[in-house]
Each structure stands twice: as structure tokens, then as C-alpha cells.
C-alpha positions in Angstrom: 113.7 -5.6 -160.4 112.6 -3.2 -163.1 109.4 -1.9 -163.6 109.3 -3.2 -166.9 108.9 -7.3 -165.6 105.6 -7.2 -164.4 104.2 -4.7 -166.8 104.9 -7.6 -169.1 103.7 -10.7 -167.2 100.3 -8.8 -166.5 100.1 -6.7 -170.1 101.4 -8.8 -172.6 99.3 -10.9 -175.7 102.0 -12.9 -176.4 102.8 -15.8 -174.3 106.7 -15.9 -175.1 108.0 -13.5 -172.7 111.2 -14.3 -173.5 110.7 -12.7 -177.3 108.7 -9.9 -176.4 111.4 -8.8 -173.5 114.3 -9.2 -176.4 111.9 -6.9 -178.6 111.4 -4.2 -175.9 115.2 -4.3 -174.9 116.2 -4.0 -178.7 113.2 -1.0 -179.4 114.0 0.9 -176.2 116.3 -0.5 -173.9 113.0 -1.4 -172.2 112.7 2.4 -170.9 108.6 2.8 -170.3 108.7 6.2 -171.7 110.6 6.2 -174.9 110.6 8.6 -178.0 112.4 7.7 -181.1 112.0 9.9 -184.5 111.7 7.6 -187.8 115.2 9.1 -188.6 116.7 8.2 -185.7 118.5 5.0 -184.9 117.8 5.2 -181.1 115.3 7.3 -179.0 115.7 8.8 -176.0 114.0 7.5 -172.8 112.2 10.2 -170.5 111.0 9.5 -166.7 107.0 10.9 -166.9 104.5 10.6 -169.1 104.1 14.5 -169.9 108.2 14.7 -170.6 107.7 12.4 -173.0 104.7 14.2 -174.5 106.8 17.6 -174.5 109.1 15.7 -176.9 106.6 13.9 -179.1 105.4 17.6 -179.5 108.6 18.9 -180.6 109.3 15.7 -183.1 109.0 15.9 -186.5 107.6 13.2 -188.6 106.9 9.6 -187.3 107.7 9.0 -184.0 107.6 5.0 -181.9 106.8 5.5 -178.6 107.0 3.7 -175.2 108.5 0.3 -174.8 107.9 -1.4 -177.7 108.0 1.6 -180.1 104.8 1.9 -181.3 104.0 3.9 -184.2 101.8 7.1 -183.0 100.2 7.0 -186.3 98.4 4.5 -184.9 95.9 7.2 -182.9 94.9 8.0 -186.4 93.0 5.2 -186.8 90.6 6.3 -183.8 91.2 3.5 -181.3 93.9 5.0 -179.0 94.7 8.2 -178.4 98.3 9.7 -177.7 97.9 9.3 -174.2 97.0 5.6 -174.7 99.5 4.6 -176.4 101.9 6.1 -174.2 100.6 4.3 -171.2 103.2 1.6 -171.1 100.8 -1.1 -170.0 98.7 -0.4 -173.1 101.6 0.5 -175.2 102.6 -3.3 -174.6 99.4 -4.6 -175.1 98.9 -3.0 -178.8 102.3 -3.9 -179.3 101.6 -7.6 -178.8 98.6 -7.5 -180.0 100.4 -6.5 -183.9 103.3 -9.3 -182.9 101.0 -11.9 -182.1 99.1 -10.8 -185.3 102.2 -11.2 -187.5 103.3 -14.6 -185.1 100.1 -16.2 -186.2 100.2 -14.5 -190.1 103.9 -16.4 -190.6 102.7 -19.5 -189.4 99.8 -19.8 -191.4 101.6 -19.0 -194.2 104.1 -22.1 -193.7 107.5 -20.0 -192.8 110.2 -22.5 -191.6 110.7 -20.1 -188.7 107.9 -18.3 -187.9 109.3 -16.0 -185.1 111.9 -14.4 -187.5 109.5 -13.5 -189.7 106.7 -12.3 -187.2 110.1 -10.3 -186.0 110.6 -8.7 -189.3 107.1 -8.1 -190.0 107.1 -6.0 -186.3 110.4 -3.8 -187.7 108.6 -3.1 -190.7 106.0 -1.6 -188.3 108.3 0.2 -185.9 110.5 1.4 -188.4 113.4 -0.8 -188.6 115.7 -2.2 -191.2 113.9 -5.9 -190.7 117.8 -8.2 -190.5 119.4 -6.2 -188.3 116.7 -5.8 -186.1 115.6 -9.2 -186.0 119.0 -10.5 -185.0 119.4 -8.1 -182.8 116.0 -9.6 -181.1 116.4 -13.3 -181.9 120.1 -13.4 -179.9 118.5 -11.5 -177.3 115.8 -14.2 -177.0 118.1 -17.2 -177.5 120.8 -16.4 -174.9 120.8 -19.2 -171.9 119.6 -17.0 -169.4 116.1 -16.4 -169.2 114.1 -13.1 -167.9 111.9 -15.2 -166.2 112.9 -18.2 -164.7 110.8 -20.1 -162.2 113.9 -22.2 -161.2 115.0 -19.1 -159.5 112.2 -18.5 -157.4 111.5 -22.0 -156.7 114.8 -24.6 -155.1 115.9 -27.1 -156.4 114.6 -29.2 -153.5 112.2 -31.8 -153.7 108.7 -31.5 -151.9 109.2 -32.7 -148.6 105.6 -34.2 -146.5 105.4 -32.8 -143.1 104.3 -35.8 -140.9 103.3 -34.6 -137.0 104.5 -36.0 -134.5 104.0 -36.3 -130.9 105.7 -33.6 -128.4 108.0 -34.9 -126.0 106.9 -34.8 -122.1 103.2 -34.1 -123.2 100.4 -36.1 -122.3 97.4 -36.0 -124.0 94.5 -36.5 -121.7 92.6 -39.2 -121.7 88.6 -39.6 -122.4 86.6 -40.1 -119.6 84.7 -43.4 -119.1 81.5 -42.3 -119.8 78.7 -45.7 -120.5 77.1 -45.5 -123.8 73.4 -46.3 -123.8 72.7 -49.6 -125.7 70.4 -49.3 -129.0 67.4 -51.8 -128.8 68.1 -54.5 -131.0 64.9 -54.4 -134.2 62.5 -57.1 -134.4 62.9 -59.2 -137.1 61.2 -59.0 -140.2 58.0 -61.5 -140.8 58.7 -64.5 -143.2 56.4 -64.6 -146.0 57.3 -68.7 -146.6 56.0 -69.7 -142.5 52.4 -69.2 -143.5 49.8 -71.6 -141.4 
């Protein structure tokens, strides 16, 4: 398993796995320390955190980062830093956080199909031509196999009931005869109608 599974089960806004693991393997071949300059059509994927600050220091221009290609200009707002964002859980977490933003923006707005357009609203962001990279995503997301299928954890068997039984050749013993004391029996209440 890749590191990138759980990241996403335990990071992620968005409750469609299945479309934010197409987006990540479309954006960066869901590498957890990717560079890509606004130029380029791919970036490059580096194994540490600090070789993948060494490049975003040599880049020039806007550069996406980490697995779902964040924009760094992003920092310049205030709320993350560069280190932040290149934290892949957080990287996936801002990254959902805009997708799930643009999700609930297309819906509102009545699109027919709403994840297309949250899709091409999330290139615009990243720096993608918006058709290509939405089909790109949207047969990534739509092929029969899914990234996360319970069905293959789980058999097909139904739930069977264990019922105990008795072991052969053992013999439980048997209580001893102990006599129970006997209870006194209570009076019985007075009658209110046998008045003299």
C-alpha cells in the first residue's frame, strides 16, 4: 500500500475518495512531495520535505506543490506557511477544503453535473487547462475498480452465529444438595368489610 491511502482516509474534506484519489493521481502521480512550475505540464516528485524545498527555491514563478498541487501563493494570504503546505496531510486538507468549496459552489448554482465543474473550477486553481484536466480526473474516477473497496477487506460470506456446544467426554459437575431455608409465609392483610 502507498502512503498516500491513508493520508487520504484520515486528511481528506471531501467524502468522495474515489474523486479526490483520481485528482491526486492526475496532479502528481499521487507523489507526497511534488513540485511542478506553472509552465510545466508535469512536476517532478522528490522523497523529503527539504528536497522539495531546495527546488521550490530554485523555481521560478508559480509553483503547485505536494499531492494535490497546491498553489504556494496561497502562503501569501497568511494562513499557511511553505512548510504547511508542503506537509502532505495538510496539503490534502487545503486542497479539499478549495474542492469541496467549488463541489458545493456548482451545485448551488444548479450545474447538471456538478463534479465536472467543481473539477474545472480546481484546474483553474492549480493551473490546468480545465477539459483536459477534468477528463483526465473524471475517467480516473469512473473506472470499475475502486481505491477503496470494502468488499476486498471484508468476504463475501455471510455472518455466521457461533452457537456453543457441549465438549465431548466432559462432565460438568453437578450442584450439591444443599436444603434452602423456607421463607415464612406473611400474614394476611386485615379486611376492612369484616367489621363487628
Amino acid at each position: 500500500m502507498d502512503l498516500f491511502t491513508p493520508l487520504l482516509l484520515v486528511c481528506s474534506l471531501v467524502t468522495d475518495t474515489r474523486l479526490v484519489s483520481a485528482v491526486a493521481a492526475v496532479v502528481s502521480d499521487r507523489q507526497l512531495y511534488h513540485v511542478r512550475n506553472k509552465e510545466a505540464l508535469r512536476g517532478t516528485g522528490y522523497r523529503t520535505k527539504v528536497e522539495a524545498t531546495a527546488a521550490i527555491g530554485r523555481a521560478s514563478g508559480q509553483v503547485y506543490v505536494g499531492p494535490l498541487g497546491v498553489p504556494l501563493s496561497i502562503t501569501k494570504e497568511g494562513r499557511y506557511s511553505t512548510g504547511q503546505i508542503l506537509d502532505p496531510c495538510r496539503n490534502i486538507a487545503v486542497g479539499t477544503e478549495y474542492l469541496q468549496t467549488f463541489l458545493e459552489d456548482c451545485e448551488s448554482s444548479g450545474q447538471s453535473d456538478s463534479r465536472r465543474c467543481a473539477v474545472k473550477l480546481y484546474a483553474q486553481w492549480i493551473g490546468q487547462s480545465p477539459e483536459y484536466f477534468s477528463q483526465q480526473v473524471l475517467t480516473d474516477s469512473s473506472r470499475s475498480q475502486r481505491p477503496f473497496s470494502v468488499k476486498k477487506v471484508l468476504p463475501d460470506d455471510p455472518a455466521k452465529t457461533w452457537v456453543p456446544t457441549d465438549p465431548k467426554g466432559f462432565a460438568f459437575p453437578k450442584p450439591p444438595n444443599i436444603p434452602q431455608p423456607k421463607l415464612p409465609t406473611p400474614p394476611a392483610p386485615p379486611s376492612f368489610y369484616d367489621s363487628k
